[in-house]
Backbone as a ProteinNet text record, in pm:
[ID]
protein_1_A
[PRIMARY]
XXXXXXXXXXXXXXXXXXXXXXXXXXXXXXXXXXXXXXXXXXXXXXXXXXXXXXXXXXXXXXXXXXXXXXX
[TERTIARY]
1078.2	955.1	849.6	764.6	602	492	423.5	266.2	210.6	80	-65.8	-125.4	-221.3	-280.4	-407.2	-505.8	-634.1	-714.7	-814.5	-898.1	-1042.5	-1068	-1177.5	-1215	-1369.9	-1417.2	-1380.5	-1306.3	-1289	-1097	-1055.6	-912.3	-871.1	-732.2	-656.1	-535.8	-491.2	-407.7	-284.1	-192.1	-129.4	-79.9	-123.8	-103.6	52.4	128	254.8	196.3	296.9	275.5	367.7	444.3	512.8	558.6	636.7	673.6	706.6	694.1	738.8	873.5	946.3	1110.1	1163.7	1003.3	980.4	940	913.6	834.1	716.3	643.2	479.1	428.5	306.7	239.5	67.4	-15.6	-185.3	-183.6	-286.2	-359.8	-245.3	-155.5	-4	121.1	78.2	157.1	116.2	-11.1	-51	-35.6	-78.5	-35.4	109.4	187.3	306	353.2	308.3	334.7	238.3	155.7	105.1	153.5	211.2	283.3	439.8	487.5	584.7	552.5	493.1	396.4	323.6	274.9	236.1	387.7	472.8	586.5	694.2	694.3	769.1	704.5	535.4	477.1	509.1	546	554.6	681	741.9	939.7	982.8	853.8	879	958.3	1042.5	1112.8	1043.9	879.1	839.1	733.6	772.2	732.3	550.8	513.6	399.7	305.9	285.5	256.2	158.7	130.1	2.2	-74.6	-249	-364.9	-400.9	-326.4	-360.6	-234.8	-132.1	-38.1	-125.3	-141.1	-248	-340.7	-444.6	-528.6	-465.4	-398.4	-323.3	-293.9	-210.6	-171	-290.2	-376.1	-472.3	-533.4	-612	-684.6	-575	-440.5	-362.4	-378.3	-365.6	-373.1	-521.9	-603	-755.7	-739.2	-696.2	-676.1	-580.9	-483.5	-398.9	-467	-557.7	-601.8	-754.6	-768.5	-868.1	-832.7	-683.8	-629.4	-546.2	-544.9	-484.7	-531.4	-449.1	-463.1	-397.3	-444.9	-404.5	-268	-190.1	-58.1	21.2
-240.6	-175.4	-283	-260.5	-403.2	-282.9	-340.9	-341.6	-413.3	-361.5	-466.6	-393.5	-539.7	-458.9	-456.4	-349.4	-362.9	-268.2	-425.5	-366.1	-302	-200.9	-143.7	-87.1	-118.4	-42.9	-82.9	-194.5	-259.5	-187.5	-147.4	-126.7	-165.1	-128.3	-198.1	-95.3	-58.9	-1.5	-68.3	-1.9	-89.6	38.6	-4.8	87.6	32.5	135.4	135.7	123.7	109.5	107.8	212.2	276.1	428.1	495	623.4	683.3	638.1	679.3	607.8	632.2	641.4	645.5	772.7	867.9	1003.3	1072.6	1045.3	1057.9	1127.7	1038.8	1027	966.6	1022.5	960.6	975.6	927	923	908.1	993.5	926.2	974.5	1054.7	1058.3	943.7	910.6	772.5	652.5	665.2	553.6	540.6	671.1	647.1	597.9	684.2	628.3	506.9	446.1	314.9	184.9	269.2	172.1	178.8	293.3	326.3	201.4	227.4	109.8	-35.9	-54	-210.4	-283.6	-154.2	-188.8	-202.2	-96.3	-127.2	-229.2	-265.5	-408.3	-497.3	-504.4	-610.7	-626.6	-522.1	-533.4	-572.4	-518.5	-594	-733.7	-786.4	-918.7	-968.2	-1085.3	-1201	-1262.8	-1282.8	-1391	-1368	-1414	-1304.3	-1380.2	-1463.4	-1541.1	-1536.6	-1423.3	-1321.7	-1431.1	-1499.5	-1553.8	-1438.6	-1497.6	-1423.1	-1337.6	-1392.1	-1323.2	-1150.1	-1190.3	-1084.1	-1004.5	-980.4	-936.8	-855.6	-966.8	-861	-789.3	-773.7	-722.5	-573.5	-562.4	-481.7	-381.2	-455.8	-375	-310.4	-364	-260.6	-189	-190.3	-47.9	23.6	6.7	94.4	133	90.6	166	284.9	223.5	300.9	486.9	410.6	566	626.6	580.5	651.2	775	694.7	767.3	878.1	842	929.2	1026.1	1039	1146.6	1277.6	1359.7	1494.3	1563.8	1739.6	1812.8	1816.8	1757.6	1751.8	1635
996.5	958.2	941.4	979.4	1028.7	1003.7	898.6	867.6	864.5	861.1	834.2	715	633.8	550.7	620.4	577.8	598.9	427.4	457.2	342.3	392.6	291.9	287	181.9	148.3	64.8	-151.1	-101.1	-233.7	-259.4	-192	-123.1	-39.7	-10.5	69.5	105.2	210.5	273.2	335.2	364.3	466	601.8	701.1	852.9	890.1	907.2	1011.1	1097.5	1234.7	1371.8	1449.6	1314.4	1427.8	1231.5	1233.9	1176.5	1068.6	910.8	819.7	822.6	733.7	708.7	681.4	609.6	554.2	709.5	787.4	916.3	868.9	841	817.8	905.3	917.4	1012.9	988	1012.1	988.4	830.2	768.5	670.5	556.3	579.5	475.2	513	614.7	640.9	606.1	567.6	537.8	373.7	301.9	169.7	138	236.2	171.5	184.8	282.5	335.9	206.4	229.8	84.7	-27.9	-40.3	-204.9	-192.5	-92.2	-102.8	-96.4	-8.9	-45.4	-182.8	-233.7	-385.1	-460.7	-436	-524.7	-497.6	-337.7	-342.8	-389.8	-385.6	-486.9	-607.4	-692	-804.8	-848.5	-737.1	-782.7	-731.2	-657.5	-670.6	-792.5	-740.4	-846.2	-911.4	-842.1	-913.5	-1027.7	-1155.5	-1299.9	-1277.5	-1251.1	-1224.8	-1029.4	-1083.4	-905.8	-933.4	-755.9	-680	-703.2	-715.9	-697.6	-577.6	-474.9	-388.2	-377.5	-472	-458.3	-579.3	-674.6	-785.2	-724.6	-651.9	-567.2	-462.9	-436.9	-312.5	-396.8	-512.9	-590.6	-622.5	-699.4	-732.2	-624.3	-543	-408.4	-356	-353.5	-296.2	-388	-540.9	-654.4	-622.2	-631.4	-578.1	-420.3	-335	-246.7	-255.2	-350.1	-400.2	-479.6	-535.8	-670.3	-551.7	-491.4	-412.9	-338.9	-285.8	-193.6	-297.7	-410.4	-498.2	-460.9	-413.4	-421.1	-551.8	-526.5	-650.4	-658	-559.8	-545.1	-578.2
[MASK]
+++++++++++++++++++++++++++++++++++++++++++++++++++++++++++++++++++++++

């Protein structure tokens, strides 16, 4: 499984390049794909996250929070 992140808008996403694991695909594939990226960030080993993993965290957390539906 290979992503990219791309930021926008003071977020950050991360795009698959085919089906998630859930078989998602477009802008529900992309949440979910970011929802796991934020959460392997966070289960990193390393208790002293680089700045750039931090910001990384936060703009997906901006990005989900946007993409929240009533569901």
């Amino acid at each position: 499984m290979r992503a990219r992140v791309h930021r926008e808008a003071g977020g950050a996403y991360w795009v698959l390049e085919t089906n998630t694991p859930f078989y998602g695909w477009g802008q529900a594939g992309r949440v979910e794909t970011t929802a796991l990226a934020v959460e392997a960030l966070l289960r990193g080993r390393d208790t002293t996250r680089r700045a750039t993993d931090r910001d990384l965290i936060d703009q997906g957390l901006i990005f989900l929070l946007r993409e929240k539906d009533r569901y």
